[in-house]
N, C-alpha and C positions, 0 to 999 in steps of 0.2 A: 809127235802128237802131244795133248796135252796128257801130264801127270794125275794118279788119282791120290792125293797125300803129299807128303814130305821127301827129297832125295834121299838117301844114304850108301854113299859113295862106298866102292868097295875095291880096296886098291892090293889087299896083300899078295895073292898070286903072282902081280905084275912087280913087287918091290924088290931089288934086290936080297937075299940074304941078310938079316939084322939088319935092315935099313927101317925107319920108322916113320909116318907120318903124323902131321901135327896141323889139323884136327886127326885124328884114328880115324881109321878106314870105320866104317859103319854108321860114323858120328850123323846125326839128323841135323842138317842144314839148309837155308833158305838161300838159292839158288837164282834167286831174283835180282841179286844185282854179281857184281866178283867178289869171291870167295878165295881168300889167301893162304895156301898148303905148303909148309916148309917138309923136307924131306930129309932125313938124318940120317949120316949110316959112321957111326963111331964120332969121329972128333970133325964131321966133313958135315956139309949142308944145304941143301940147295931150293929157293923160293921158289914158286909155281903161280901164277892167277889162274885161274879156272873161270871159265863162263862158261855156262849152258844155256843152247837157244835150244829150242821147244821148233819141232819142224813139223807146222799142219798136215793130218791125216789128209787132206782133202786137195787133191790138185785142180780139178774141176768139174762142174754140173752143168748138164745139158740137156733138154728136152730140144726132140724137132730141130735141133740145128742150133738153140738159141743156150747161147752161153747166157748160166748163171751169175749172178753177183755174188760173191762168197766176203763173207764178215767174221774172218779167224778171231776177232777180238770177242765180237755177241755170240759167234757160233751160229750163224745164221745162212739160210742162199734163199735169194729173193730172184726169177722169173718173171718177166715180162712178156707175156706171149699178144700171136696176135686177135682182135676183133673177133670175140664169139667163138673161139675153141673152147671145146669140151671138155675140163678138165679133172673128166671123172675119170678115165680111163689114159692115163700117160706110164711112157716107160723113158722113161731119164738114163740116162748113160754116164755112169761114176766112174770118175779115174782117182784112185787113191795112190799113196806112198806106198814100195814096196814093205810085204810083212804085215799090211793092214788090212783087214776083213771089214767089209758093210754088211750091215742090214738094213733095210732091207737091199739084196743083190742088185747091184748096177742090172738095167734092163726092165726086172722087173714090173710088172702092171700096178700103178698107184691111184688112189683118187684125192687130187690135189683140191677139190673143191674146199678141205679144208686146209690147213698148213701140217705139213708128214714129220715124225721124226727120221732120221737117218742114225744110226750109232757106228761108230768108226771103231775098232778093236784093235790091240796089238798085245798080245803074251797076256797079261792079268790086270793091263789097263785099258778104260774105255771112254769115251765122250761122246755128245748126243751134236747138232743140229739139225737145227730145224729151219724146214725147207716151205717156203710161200711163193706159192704159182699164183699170180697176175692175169685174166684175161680181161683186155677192156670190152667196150660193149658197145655196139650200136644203136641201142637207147638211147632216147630221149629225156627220160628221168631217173631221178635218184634219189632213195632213202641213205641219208647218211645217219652214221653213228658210231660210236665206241666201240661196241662190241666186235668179235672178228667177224661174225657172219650174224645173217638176221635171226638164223634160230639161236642165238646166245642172246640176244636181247632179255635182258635179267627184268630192267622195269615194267612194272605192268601198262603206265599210260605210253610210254613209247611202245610197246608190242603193240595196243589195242591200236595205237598210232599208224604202224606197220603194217598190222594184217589190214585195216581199211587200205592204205595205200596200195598195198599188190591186188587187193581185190578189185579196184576199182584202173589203177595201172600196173596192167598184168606184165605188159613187156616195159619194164622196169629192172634196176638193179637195185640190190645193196650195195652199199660201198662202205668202207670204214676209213677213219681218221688213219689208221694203219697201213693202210694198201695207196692211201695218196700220199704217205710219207716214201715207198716204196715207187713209186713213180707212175702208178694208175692214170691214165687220158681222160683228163677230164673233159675238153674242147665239145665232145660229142653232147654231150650232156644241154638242153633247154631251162633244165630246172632242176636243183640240188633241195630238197626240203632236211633241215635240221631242225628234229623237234626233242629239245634236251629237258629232261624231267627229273633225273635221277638225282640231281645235285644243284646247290646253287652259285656253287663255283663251276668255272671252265675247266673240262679235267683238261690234263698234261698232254693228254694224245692229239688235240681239237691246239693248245698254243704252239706246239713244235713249229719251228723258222720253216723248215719243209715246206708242212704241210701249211703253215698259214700265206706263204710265198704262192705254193700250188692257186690256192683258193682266188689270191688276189689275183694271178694271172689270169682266171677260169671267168671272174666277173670284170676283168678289163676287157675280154675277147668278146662279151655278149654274155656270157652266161650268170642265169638268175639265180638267187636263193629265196628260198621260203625257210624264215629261224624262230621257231616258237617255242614260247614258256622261258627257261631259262638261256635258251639258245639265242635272246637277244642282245645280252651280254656279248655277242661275238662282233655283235658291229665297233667296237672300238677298237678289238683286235684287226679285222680287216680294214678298219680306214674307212669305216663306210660312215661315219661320225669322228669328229674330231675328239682327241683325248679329253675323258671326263665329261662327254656327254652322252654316254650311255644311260640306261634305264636309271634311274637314282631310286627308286622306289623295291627294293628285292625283300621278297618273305612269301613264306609258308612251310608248312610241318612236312616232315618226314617221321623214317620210323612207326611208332604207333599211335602220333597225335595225329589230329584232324579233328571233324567235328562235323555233325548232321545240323543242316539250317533246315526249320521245321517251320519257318514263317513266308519268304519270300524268293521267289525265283531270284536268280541273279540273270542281268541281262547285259545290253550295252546300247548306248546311243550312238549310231551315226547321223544325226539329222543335217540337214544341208550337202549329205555327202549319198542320197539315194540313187543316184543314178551311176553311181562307183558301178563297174563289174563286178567287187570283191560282193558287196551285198544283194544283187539279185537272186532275184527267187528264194532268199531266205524269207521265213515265215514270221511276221513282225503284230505286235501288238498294238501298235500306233504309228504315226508316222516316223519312221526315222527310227525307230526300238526294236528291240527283238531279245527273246531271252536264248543264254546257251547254256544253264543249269536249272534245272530244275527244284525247287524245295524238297527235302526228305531223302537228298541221296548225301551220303557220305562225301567230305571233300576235303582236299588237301591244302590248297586255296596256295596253288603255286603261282607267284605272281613279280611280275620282272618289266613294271611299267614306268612310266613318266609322269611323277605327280609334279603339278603346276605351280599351284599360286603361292607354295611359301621355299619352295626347294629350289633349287640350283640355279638360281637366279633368271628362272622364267617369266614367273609371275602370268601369264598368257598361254595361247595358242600360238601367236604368230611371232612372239621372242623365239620361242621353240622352233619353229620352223627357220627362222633366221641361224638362229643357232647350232642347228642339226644340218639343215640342209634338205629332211623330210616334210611329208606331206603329211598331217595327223590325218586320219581315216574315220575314230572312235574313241569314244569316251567309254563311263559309267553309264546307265542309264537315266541317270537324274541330270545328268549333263545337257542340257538343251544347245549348247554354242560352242560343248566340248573345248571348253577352256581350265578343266579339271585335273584332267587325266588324259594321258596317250597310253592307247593300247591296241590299236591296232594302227600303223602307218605303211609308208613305203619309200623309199632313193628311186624313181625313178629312172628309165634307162637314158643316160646323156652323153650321144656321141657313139661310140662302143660299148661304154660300160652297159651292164646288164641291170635290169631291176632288182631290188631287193623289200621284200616285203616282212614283217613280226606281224606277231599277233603273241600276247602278251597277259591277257586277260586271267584269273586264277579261275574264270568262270571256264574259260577253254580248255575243259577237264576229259578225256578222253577215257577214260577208267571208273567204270562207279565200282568204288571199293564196297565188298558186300559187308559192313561191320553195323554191328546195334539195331540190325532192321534195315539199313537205309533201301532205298529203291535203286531202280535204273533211271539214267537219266531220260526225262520225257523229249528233250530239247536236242537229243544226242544230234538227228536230223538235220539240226543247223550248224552245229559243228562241221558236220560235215558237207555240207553244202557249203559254208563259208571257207574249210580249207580247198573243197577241186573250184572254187572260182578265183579262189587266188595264184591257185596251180597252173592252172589254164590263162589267167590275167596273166603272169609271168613271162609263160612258155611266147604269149602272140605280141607282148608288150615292146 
């Protein structure tokens, strides 16, 4: 099993009489690769290599019949069970090296819903892995994210994100960037929504070859995504745009900046585009307008769109759509021909492939942070009405 410290070889017992080793028996040496021990006994002398392999505590993990994946290098064992087990109450079945004690005991009742430590013992050395149960799901939808599970969700606009989502689709899962690099089924799934806030870069869990292999199989088979805020960035990872045509326009605060707008609602224009599914039954101020912020709430003005007429060689709407491959959906609200700005679009499904929809807006604020006074948001209502009609657009698309 693994060592906790440095080796120090101790060889006098076993030397003959006045025989001497060279390094000294006790000497603290790095064992990581051959280590070269001459042996002396008067005028006589004889060289030795030494290697030491390191022999995993852990022969194998089982739940229900289903052999673990064991990773001696991470110290990890990763579970794939089947469709809708329970996995608050399992007893796993450890087989260790002899001379080595677990905890917790092979057998044992565990609740895998999160990921368990196990520690492996032998005499006064110890090591830990750590064990993640898999069950895929019969769902139709999915909160993806970072975090290992939804109650670890740290951001507050992806949580406020979350709890709408399971309130409104209760038989739903989370799933994590983590659990599809471990081999989670995605096929089942109609609609994956990725609503990334935290950051304005793509974290490292979300680019894994894996996991972005996974993704792209998942939307070659039919299946949709919903990626908002910063989570629009992801379309050049997927392919879903050709490199370097992702959002060009990326900004807003984190930390303690933001800023209370105390004059005008923020809204968006889809004019020519009303009879879309994404904008029914949203509540609009004129034709084709509608606001999704309210003036007087606090905002971060997280924003990961498409600006037009001087940036990346658009100049238009329909360069962009040539260019992308997408259909623009929404502007700004001053945009009457939405040749300003993309921030709301979609890939339509072509063939097999599955839809893919952003929304992108810094107005599409799902969190009214309570600082300086501000309010709540009064628009919140279309928020959410505009992400279940895109949820639902996806799922029948």
């Amino acid at each position: 099993m693994s060592l906790l410290g440095p080796i120090s070889p101790l060889w006098r017992q076993r030397l003959p009489c006045g025989a001497q080793s060279d390094p000294a028996a006790g000497t603290v040496l790095n064992f990581t690769g051959t280590v070269a021990y001459r042996i002396t006994n008067g005028n006589l002398y004889k060289d030795y290599e030494v290697i030491v392999r390191i022999v995993p505590p852990l022969n194998s993990f089982a739940i229900e019949g289903v052999e673990g994946n064991i990773d001696h290098g991470n110290k990890s064992v990763s579970l794939l069970l089947p469709d809708g087990m329970d996995l608050s109450a399992l007893s796993p079945q450890v087989e260790v090296q002899n001379g080595i004690s677990v905890s917790p005991a092979s057998g044992a009742v565990q609740d895998f819903t999160e990921p368990v430590t196990y520690t492996f013992t032998a005499a006064s050395s110890s090591v830990e892995y750590t064990v993640t149960v898999i069950s895929n799901s019969i769902y139709e939808y999915a909160f993806l994210g970072t975090a290992a599970s939804r109650d670890a969700i740290a951001d507050d606009d992806e949580k406020a994100a979350a709890d709408w989502f399971f309130a409104n689709y209760p038989e739903s899962d989370y799933i994590s960037f983590q659990s599809i690099g471990a081999g989670r089924r995605l096929s089942n799934y109609k609609v994956i929504w990725w609503h990334h806030d935290a950051s304005q870069d793509l974290p490292a869990a979300a680019t894994n070859a894996t996991v972005v292999n996974a993704l792209k199989a998942y939307r070659a088979q039919g299946g949709g995504l919903l990626l908002t805020t910063y989570a629009a960035l992801y379309l050049e990872t997927l392919g879903v745009v050709p490199a370097g045509k992702g959002p060009n326009n990326v900004f807003g605060d984190f930390g303690d900046g933001g800023f209370i707008e105390y004059n005008d609602d923020w809204g968006i224009s889809f004019r020519g585009r009303e009879s879309h599914p994404i904008f029914q039954g949203i509540e609009t101020y004129d034709t084709g307008k509608a606001n999704l912020l309210s003036k007087g709430t606090f905002r971060k003005n997280h924003t990961a769109w498409w600006f037009l007429p001087e940036w990346g060689g658009y100049g238009n709407a329909a360069t962009w759509r040539e260019q992308t491959g997408g259909i623009n959906l929404a502007s700004e609200a001053w945009d009457d021909y939405l040749d300003g700005r993309v921030g709301i679009a979609e890939w339509p499904s072509a063939g097999l492939q599955g839809n893919v929809v952003v929304i992108t807006f810094g107005a599409y604020d799902w969190y009214s942070e309570p600082r300086n006074g501000g309010s709540d948001n009064a628009y919140i209502g279309n928020i959410q009405r505009l992400t279940k009609n895109a949820i639902d657009y996806i799922k029948n698309d």
